[in-house]
VEXTOR-914835 format. One record per residue (C-alpha): residue in three letters; x, y, z. Coordinates in steps of 0.1 Angstrom, whole numbers, padded with zeros to 4 digits, always signed. Example, Ala and Ser with C-alpha at 12.3 -4.5 7.8 and 13.67 -1.06 7.14 Angstrom:
! residues 2
ala+0123-0045+0078;ser+0137-0011+0071;
END
This chain:
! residues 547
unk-0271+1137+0552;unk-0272+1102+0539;unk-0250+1079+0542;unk-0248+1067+0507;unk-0234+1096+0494;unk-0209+1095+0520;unk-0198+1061+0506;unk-0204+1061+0473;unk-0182+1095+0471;unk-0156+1079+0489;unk-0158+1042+0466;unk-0149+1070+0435;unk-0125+1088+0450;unk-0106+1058+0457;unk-0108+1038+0427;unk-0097+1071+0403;unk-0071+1074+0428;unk-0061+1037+0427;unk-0059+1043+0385;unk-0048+1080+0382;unk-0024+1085+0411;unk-0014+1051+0413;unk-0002+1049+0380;unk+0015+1079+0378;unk+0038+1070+0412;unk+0043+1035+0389;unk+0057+1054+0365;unk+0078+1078+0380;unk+0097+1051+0405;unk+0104+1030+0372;unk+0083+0998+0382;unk+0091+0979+0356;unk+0078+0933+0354;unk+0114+0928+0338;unk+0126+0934+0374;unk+0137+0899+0391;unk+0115+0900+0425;unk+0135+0892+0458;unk+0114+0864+0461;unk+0131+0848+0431;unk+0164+0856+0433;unk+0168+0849+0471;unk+0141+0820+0477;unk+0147+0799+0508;unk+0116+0783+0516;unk+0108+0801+0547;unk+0106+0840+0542;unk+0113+0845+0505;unk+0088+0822+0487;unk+0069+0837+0452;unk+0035+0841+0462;unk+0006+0848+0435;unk-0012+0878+0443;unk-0042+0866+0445;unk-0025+0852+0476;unk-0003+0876+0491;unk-0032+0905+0487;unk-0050+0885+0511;unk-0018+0882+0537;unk-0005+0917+0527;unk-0045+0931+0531;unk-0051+0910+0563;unk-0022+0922+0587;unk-0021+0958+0580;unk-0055+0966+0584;unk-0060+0951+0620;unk-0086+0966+0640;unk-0071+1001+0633;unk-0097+1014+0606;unk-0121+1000+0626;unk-0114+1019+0661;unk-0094+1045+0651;unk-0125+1066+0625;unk-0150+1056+0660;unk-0132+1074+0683;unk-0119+1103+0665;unk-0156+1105+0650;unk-0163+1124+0691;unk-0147+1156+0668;unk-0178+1150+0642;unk-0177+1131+0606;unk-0165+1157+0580;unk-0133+1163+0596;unk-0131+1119+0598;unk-0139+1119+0564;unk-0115+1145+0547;unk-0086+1128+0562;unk-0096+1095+0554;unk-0099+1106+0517;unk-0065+1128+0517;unk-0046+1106+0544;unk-0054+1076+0519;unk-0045+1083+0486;unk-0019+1107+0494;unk-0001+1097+0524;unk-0009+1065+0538;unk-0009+1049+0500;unk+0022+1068+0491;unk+0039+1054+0522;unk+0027+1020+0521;unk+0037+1011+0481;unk+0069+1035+0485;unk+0079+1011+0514;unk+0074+0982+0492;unk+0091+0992+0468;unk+0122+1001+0485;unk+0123+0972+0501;unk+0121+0952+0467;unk+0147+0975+0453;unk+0171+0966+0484;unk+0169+0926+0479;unk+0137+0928+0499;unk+0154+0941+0533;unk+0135+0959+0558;unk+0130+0997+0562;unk+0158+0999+0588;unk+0180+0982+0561;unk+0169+1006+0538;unk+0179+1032+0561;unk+0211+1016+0568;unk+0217+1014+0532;unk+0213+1054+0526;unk+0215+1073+0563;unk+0239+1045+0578;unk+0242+1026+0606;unk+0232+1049+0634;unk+0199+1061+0612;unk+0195+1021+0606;unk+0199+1016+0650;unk+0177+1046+0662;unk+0153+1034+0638;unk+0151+0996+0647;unk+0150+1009+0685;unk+0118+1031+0674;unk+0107+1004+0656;unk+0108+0972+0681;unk+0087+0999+0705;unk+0059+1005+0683;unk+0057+0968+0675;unk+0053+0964+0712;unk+0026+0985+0713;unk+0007+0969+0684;unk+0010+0933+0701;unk-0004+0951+0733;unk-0031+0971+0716;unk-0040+0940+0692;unk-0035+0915+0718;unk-0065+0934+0744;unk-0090+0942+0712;unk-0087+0904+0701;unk-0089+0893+0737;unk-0121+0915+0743;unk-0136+0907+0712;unk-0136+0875+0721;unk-0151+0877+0754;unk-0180+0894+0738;unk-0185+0865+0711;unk-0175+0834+0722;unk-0183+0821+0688;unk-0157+0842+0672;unk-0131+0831+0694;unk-0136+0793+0692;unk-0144+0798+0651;unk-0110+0815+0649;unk-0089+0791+0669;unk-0106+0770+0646;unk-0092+0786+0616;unk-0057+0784+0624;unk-0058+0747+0621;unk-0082+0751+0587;unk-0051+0774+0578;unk-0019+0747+0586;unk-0042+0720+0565;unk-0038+0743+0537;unk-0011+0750+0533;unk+0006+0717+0540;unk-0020+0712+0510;unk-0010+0735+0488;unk+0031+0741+0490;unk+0035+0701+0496;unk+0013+0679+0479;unk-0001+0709+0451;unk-0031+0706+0456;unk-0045+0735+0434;unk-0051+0766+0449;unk-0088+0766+0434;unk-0096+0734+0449;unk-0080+0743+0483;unk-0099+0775+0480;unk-0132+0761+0479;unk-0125+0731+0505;unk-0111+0758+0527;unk-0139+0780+0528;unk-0165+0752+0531;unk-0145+0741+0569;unk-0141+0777+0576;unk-0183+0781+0570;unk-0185+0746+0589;unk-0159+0763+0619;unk-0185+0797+0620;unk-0212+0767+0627;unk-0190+0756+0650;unk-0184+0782+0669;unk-0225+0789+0673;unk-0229+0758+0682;unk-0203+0756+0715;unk-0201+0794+0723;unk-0219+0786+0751;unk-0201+0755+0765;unk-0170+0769+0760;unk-0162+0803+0778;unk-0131+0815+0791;unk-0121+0847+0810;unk-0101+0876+0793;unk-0070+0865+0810;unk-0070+0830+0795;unk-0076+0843+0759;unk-0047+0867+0766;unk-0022+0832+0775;unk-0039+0816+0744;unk-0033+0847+0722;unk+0007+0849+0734;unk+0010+0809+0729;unk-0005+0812+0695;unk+0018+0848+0684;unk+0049+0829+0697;unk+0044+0800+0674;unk+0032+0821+0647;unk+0069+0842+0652;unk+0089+0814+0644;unk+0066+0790+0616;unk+0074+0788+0580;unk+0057+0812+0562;unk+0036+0787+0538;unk+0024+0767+0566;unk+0005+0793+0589;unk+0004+0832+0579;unk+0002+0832+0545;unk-0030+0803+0543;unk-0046+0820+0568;unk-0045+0859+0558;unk-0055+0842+0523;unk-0085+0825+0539;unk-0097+0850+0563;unk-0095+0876+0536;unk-0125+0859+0518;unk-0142+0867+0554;unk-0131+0906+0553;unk-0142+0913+0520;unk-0170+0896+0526;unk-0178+0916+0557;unk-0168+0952+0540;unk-0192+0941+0511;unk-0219+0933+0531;unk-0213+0964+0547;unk-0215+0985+0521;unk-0248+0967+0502;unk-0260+0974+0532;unk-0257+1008+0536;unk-0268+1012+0496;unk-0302+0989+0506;unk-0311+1006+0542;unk-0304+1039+0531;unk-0293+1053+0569;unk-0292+1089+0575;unk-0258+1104+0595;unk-0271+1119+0630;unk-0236+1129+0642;unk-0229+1165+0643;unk-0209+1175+0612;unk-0182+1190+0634;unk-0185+1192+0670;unk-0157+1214+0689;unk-0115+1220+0684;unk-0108+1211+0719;unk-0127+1183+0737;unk-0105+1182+0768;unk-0070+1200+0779;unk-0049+1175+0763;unk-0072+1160+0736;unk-0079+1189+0706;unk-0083+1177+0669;unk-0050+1187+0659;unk-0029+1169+0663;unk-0048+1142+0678;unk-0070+1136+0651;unk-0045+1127+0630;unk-0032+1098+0653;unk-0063+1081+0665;unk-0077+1076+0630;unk-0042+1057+0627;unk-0048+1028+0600;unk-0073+1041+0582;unk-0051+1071+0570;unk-0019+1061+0572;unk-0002+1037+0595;unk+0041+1029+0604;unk+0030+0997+0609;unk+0025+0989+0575;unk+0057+0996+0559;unk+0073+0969+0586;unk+0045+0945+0568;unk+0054+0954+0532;unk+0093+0956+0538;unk+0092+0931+0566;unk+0075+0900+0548;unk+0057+0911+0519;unk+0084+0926+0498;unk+0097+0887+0501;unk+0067+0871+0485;unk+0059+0891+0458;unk+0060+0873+0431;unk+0063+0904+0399;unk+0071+0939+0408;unk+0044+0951+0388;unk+0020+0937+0414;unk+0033+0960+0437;unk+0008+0985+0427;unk-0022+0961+0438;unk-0006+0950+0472;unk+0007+0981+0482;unk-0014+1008+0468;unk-0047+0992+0467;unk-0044+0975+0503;unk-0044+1010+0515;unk-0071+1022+0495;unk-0098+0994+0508;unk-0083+1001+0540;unk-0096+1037+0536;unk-0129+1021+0522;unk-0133+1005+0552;unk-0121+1028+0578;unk-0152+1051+0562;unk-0179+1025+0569;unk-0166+1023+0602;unk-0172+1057+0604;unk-0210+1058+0592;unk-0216+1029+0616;unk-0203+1055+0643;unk-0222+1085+0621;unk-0254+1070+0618;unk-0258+1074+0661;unk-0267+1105+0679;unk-0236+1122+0702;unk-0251+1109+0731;unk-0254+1076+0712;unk-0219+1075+0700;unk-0207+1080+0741;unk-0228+1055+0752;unk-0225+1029+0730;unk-0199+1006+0740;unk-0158+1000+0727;unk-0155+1012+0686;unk-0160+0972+0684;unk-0195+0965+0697;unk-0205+1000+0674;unk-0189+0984+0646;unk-0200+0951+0644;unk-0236+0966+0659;unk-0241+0991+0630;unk-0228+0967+0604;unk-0250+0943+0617;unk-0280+0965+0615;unk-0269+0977+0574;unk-0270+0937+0565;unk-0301+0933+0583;unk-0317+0950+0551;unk-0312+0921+0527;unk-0322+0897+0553;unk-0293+0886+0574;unk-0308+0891+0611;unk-0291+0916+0640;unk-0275+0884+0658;unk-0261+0868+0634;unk-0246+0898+0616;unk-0227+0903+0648;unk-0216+0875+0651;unk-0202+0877+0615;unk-0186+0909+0618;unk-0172+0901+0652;unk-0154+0871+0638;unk-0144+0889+0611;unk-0130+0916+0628;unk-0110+0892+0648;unk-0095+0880+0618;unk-0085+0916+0611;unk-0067+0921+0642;unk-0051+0886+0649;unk-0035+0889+0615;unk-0022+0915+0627;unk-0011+0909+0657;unk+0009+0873+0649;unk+0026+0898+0619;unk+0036+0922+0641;unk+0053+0898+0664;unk+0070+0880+0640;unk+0083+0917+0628;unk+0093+0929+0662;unk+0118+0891+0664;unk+0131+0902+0631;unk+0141+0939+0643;unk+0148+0924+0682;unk+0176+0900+0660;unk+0188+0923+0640;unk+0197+0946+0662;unk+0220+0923+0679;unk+0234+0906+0650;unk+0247+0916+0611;unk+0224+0904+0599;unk+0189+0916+0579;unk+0154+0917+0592;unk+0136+0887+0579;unk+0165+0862+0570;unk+0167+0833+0585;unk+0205+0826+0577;unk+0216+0862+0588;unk+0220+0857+0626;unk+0235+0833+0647;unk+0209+0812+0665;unk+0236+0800+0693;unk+0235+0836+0705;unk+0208+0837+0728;unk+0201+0874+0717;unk+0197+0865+0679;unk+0180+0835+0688;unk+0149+0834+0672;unk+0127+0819+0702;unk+0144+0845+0724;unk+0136+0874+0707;unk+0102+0857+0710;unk+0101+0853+0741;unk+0113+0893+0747;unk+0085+0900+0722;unk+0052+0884+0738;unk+0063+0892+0776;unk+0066+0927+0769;unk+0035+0931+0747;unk+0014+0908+0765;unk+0019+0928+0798;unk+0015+0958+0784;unk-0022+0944+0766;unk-0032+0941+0806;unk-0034+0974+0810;unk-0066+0974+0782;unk-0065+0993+0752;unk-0075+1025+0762;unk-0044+1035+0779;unk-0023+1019+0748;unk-0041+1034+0722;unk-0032+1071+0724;unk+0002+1062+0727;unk+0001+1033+0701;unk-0014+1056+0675;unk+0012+1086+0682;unk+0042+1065+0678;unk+0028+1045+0645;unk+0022+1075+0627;unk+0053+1088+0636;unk+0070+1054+0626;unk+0052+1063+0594;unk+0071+1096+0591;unk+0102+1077+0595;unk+0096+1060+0569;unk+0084+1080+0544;unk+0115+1098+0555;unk+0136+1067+0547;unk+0117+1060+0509;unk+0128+1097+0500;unk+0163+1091+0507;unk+0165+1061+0490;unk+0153+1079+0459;unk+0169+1112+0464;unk+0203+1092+0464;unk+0186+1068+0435;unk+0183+1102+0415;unk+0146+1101+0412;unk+0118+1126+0423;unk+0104+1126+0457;unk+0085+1153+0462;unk+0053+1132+0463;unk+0068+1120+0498;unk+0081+1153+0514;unk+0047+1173+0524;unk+0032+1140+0541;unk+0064+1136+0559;unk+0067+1170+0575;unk+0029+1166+0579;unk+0031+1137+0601;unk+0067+1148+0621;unk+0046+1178+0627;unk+0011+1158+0640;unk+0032+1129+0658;unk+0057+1150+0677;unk+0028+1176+0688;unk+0008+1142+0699;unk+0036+1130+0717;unk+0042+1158+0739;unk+0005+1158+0747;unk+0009+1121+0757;unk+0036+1125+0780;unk+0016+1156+0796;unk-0015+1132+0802;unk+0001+1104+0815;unk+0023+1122+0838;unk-0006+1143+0852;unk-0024+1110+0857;unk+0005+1091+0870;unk+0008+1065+0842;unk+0046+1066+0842;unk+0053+1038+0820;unk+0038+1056+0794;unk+0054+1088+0802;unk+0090+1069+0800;unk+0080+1054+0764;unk+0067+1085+0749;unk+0098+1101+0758;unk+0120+1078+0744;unk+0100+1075+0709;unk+0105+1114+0711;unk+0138+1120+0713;unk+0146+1087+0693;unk+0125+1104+0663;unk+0143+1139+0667;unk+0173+1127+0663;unk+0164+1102+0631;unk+0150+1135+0618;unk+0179+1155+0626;unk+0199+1127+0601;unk+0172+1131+0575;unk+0177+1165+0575;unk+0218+1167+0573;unk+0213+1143+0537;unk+0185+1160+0521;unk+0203+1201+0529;unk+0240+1176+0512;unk+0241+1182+0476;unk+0264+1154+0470;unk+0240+1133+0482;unk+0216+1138+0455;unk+0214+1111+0426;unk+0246+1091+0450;unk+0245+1059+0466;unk+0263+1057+0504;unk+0296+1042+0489;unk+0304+1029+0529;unk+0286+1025+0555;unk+0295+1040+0588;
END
């Protein structure tokens, strides 16, 4: 089959989507531009700053895609590309998008508090502490999983990693730029790009002077995340998710041109087998490793977590939230074609989901003229940009929920929690953060990923869970959000028990002792869900007191 149909088909399906479905959920959660945004009524400077979206697309798009869409279609692809494929499609526009705009919005609706305020708001306090528990875990797990991918990306390109570090400072010098002496964000645009093209040269230039072992990127990675936790907005995360978003678009363009002009045909076997191993069958464990590019927990800590703070209208909701997702699931499917387009024995022998990624990308561009090296190189830096915006949101996250849970205060307010404390001090909770997810990332991302994927997508139940309780009690309709939530209890639970059987058959008890906990942390939250939505009094009423 050719892979143009394959993407071409998927490009429709997510662009009616975008405009059909889209629309519709617009108009039945009453999105309305009259609304005042968070980011107006409660601007401080730091977290709640009104952000064009031009902007905050780029930030929003840049830390919940990660390198998720990227591995996750690659090494579920071992169960063959239609099955991939169909959940890419469904999981997209009907779960993953659902959950990731829903989130949004319920965060915006709740003076742009997190999830786990949203679920303190309408389950309570003990929903709102089982949750943050659940949710400081998984955000370990990302800072590991993100933290090895970015480390062995860079080990294989040099270039990227030197062109990267030299973004960050690109990234500072804009937005000093920009939010302190106004330089317009045209002009900083262009002057940015042209020293992030000059940093690319750069990097090509010294990737062979300067090379460092995995471990010393890892110590560079955690220095960088830790200041990342604690900086200002303007001045570091949001200038440089806007200005390596130019990169990823660029990247899943080329991509796709690519594709179009080479015209590859898919070798993979359509479907290959149910069960590949005793504790590795396509349901559920498709459903987890394709992570991201479906659906992914991780986002709705992004979109209630810092987004929700920065949007500027709530009508723009639709574009960040809904659409972020849907070229998420545009590019989780070329990452499947670059995995398609190899024999089965190809696929196995190929390398990490990385090196098949950037290699098959690589070899799409090569057909208007960009050669094999240099396409990797591209696609490799680019890719770290994916996953270090990720990884510097998600610890940033995990000190908001780390603080919260020690204080009264909200995820994501500066002013909320008492910095004397040392366990609601920000650098602290810091400090917890990195340690913990930077020795996990030793271990390598194979034995974090199973685990990481189970307990994001079941993060992502929890969520969805908390949006339909928010608008059960708001006294609007939410069965768009019940059948992916039982959906994913159903797939993560299943996945989790299979975890904890591997691991414990293979001795790898600090998994065992984590998958546990997410399990019986998440039966519990469900058990709550469960007691409001079988309530009739809870339906169309808000919690009058929290317990």
């Amino acid at each position: 089959m050719s892979a143009i149909l394959l993407i071409v088909v998927a490009a429709a399906l997510l662009l009616v989507a975008y405009i059909v479905y889209g629309g519709w959920l617009a108009r039945r959660w009453g999105i309305d531009a009259k609304n005042i945004a968070p980011s107006h009524a409660k601007e401080d400077g730091v977290d709640f700053v009104p952000t064009a979206k031009q902007i905050l697309i780029g930030h929003h798009f840049s830390s919940i895609a990660g390198a998720g869409p990227i591995t996750g279609p690659i090494q579920a692809a071992v169960f063959g590309w239609v099955p991939v494929f169909l959940w890419i499609m469904v999981g997209g526009i009907f779960f993953g998008g659902v959950h990731d705009y829903g989130a949004l919005v319920a965060s915006m609706r709740h003076e742009g508090k997190s999830i786990g305020e949203v679920i303190h708001a309408n389950m309570g306090k003990k929903g709102k502490t089982l949750f943050s528990l659940f949710s400081f875990l998984t955000l370990i797990l990302v800072v590991a999983a993100f933290t090895d991918v970015v480390a062995t990306t860079f080990i294989n390109s040099a270039a990227a990693g030197i062109s990267s570090m030299l973004f960050i400072l690109i990234a500072i010098a804009f937005g000093i730029a920009v939010y302190r002496k106004g330089v317009p964000i045209g002009i900083a645009t262009v002057i940015g790009l042209v020293l992030m093209g000059l940093a690319i040269y750069l990097g090509l230039t010294l990737q062979n002077v300067i090379v460092l072992p995995k471990i010393a990127w890892v110590i560079i990675l955690i220095i960088y995340i830790a200041i990342a936790s604690t900086a200002p907005v303007w001045i570091l995360l949001q200038p440089r998710d806007y200005l390596n978003s130019f990169l990823l678009y660029s990247m899943i363009a080329g991509a796709f041109v690519g594709i179009i002009l080479a015209r590859p045909t898919l070798q993979l076997p359509a479907f290959t087998e149910f069960k590949l191993s005793q504790y590795n069958m396509l349901f559920p464990m498709l459903f987890v490793t394709v992570a991201c590019g479906a659906i992914s927990g991780f986002h709705s800590l992004v979109s209630s977590g810092t987004t929700s703070k920065q949007i500027d209208n709530e009508k723009d909701a639709k574009l960040i939230g809904y659409g972020s997702m849907l070229i998420e699931s545009l590019l989780a499917v070329i990452s499947l074609i670059a995995a398609a387009v190899l024999t089965r024995e190809g696929l196995a022998n190929g390398g990490s989901p990385i090196n098949i990624f950037a290699n098959g990308c690589a070899n799409f561009m090569n057909a208007f003229g960009l050669p094999v090296d240099v396409g990797v190189i591209f696609v490799s830096l680019a890719i770290s940009a994916f996953a270090l915006t990720s990884l510097d949101t998600a610890t940033r996250l995990a000190r908001f929920v780390f603080q919260e849970f020690f204080s009264k205060g909200e995820v994501g307010t500066e002013s909320a929690v008492d910095e004397s404390n040392l366990l609601t001090n920000k650098y602290f909770a810091t400090l917890i953060t990195v340690v913990l997810g930077g020795g996990l990332a030793l271990k390598g991302y194979q034995v974090v990923w199973p685990i990481f994927g189970s307990a994001n997508q079941l993060l992502a139940a929890l969520a969805l869970m908390a949006v339909a309780v928010w608008l059960r009690r708001d006294g609007k309709g939410y069965n768009m959000i019940l059948i992916p939530m039982a959906f994913m209890f159903a797939v993560c639970l299943s996945a989790l028990v299979l975890v904890f059987m591997s691991n414990l058959a293979k001795g790898g008890y600090i998994m065992v002792v984590i998958s546990a906990i997410l399990f019986a942390l998440a039966i519990v939250l469900l058990i709550e869900g469960i007691k409001i939505f079988t309530d009739p009094n809870t339906k169309g009423q808000r919690l009058k007191a929290q317990n």
